[in-house]
C-alpha positions in Angstrom: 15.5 -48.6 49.0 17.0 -48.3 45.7 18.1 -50.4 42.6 21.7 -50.4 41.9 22.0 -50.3 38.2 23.2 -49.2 34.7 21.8 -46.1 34.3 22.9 -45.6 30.5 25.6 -46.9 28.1 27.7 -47.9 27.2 27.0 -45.2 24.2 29.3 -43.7 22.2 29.8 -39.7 22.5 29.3 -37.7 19.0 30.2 -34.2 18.4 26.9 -32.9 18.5 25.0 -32.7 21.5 22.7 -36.1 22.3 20.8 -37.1 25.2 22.7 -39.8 26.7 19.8 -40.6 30.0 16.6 -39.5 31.3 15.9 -38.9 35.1 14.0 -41.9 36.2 13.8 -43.4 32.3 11.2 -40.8 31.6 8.4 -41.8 34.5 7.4 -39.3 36.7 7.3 -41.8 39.5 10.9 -42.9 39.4 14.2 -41.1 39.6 18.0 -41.6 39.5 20.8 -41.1 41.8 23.9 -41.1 40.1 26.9 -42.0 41.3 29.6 -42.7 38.7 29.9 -41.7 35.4 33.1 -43.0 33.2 34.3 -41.8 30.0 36.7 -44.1 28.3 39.0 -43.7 25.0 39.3 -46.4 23.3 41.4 -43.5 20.5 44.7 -43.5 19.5 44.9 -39.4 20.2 43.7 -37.7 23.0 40.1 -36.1 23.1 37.6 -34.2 25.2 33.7 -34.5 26.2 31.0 -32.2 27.9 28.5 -33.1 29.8 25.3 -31.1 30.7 22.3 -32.0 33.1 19.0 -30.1 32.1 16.6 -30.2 28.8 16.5 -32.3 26.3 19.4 -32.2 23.8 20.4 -28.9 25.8 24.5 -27.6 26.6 23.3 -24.3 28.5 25.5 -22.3 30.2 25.6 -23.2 34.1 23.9 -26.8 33.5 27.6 -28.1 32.6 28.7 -31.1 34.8 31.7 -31.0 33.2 33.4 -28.9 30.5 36.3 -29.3 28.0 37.4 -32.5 29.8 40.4 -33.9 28.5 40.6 -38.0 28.5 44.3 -39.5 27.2 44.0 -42.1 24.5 43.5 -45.9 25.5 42.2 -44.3 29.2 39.2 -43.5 31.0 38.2 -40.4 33.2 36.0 -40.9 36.0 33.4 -38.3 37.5 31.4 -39.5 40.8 28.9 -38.6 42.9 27.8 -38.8 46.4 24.2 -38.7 45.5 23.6 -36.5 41.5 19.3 -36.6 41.5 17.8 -36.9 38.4 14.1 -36.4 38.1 12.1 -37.3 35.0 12.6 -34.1 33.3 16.1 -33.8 33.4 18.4 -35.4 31.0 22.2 -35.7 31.0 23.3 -34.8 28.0 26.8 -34.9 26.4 29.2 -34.3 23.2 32.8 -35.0 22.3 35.6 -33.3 20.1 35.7 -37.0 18.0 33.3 -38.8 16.5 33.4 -42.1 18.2 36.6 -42.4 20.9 34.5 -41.6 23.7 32.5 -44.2 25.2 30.0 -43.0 28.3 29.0 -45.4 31.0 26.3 -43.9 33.8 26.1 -46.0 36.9 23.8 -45.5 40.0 20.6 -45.9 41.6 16.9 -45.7 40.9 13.9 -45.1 43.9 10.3 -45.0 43.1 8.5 -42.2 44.4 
């Protein structure tokens, strides 16, 4: 059975790429089901994120989760999940247009092997 849980954040999105989670916090023996992930603008103007699931610190093409995403000032965007699996060497990495309107919140689940 699984722990319900924070899986990251809230962390503020940059404009360079930064690993925001790692699949199971790093340990082989764990790993994450995500479920919801929420993007929120606390901004005055409008702004976009990315978000990528594979290496370290990576935004390669066909890893996106989502791309370009447009979130309206003073809102939040919503992405979830029936069941996302992240393993230990997977990270979910993610950028932003702004410096620091975005604000990334990772929810889920966590099973030990």
């Amino acid at each position: 059975m699984g722990t319900t849980k924070l899986l990251a954040g809230p962390a503020a999105l940059g404009t360079s790429a930064a690993n925001i989670s790692q699949g199971g916090g790093g340990s082989a023996l764990i790993y994450d089901i995500v479920k919801q992930i929420r993007v929120t603008n606390k901004g005055s103007v409008d702004a976009t994120f990315s978000l990528y699931l594979g290496a370290t610190g990576a935004t390669a093409a066909g890893t996106e989760l989502a791309k370009s995403q447009v979130v309206k000032a003073g809102t939040s965007a919503d992405i979830f999940f029936t069941g996302l699996k992240v393993v230990s060497t997977q990270y979910l990495v993610g950028l932003s247009d702004t410096a620091t309107a975005l604000t990334i919140t990772v929810l889920g689940e966590q099973y030990v092997v």
